[in-house]
C-alpha positions as CSV (number, residue, x, y, z in Angstrom):
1,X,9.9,-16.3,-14.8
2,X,7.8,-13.7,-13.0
3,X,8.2,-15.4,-9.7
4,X,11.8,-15.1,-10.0
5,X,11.6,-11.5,-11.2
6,X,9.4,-11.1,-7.9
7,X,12.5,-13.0,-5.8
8,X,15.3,-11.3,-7.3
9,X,13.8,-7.5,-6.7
10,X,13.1,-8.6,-3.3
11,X,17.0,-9.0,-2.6
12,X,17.8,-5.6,-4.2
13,X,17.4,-2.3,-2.5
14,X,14.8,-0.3,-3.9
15,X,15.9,2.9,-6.2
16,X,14.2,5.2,-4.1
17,X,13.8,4.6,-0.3
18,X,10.0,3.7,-0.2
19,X,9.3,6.8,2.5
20,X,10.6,9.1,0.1
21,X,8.1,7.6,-2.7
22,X,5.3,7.6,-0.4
23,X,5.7,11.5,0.6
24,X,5.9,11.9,-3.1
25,X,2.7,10.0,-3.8
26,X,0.7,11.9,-1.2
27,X,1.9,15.7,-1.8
28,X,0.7,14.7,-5.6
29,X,-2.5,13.7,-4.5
30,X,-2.6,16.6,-2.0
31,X,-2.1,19.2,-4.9
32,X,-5.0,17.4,-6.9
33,X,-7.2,18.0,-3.7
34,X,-6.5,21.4,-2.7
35,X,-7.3,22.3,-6.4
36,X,-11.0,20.8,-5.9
37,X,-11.0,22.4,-2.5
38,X,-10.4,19.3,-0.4
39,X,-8.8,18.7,3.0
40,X,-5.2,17.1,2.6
41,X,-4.4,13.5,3.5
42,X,-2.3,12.5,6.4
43,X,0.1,10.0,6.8
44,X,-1.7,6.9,8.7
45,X,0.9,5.0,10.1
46,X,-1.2,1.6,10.7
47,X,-2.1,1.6,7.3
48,X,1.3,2.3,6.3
49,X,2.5,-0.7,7.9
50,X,-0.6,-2.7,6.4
51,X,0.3,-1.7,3.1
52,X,3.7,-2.5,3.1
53,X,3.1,-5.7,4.7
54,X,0.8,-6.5,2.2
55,X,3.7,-5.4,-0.6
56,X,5.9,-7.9,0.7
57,X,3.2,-10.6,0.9
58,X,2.6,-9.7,-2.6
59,X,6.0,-9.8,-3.5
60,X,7.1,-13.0,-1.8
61,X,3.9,-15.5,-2.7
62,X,3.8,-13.7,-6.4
63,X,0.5,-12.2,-6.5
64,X,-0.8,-9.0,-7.4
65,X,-4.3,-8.1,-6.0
66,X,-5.9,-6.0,-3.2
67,X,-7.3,-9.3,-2.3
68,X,-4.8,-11.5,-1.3
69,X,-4.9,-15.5,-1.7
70,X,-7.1,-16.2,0.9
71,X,-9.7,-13.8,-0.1
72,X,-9.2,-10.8,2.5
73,X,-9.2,-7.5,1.0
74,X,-8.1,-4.6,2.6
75,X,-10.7,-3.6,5.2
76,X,-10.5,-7.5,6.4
77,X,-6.8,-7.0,6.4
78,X,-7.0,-3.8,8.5
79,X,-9.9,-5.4,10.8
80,X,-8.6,-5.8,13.8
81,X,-5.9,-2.6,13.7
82,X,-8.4,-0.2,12.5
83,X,-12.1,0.6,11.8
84,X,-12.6,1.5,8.3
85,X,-16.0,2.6,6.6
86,X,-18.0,-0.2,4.9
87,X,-17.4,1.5,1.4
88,X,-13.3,0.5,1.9
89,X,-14.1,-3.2,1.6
């Protein structure tokens, strides 16, 4: 049943556009920083596209991990796009 749940939100377009979310997500967390006194976050668009490639992956093989099925996590993911500190994997 959850797989199908998966496959049928995959055919629908989202609610919100997931740019729009994403702005959302980071002015939030933006707002929490400047309150502690902490540099905002940009936009990486690499990452971006990592993420959301990862979504799908998660989406389509019906998983739900930062590590996906064949045991990469993120920084393994982002290996070859990006160089990420040690503390990311």
């Amino acid at each position: 049943m959850t797989k199908f749940l998966l496959l049928l939100l995959l055919w629908q377009k989202p609610p919100v556009e997931p740019q729009i979310l994403e702005n959302r997500v980071l002015d939030l967390i933006n707002a929490e920083r400047a309150q502690h006194r902490l540099k905002p976050l940009k936009i990486n668009a690499k990452l971006t596209d990592l993420a959301r490639a990862h979504s799908r992956d998660m989406a389509r093989r019906g998983f739900f991990d930062h590590v996906n099925p064949e045991g990469q996590s993120p920084a393994q993911r982002a290996g070859r796009w990006l160089t990420m500190p040690a503390a990311a994997g």
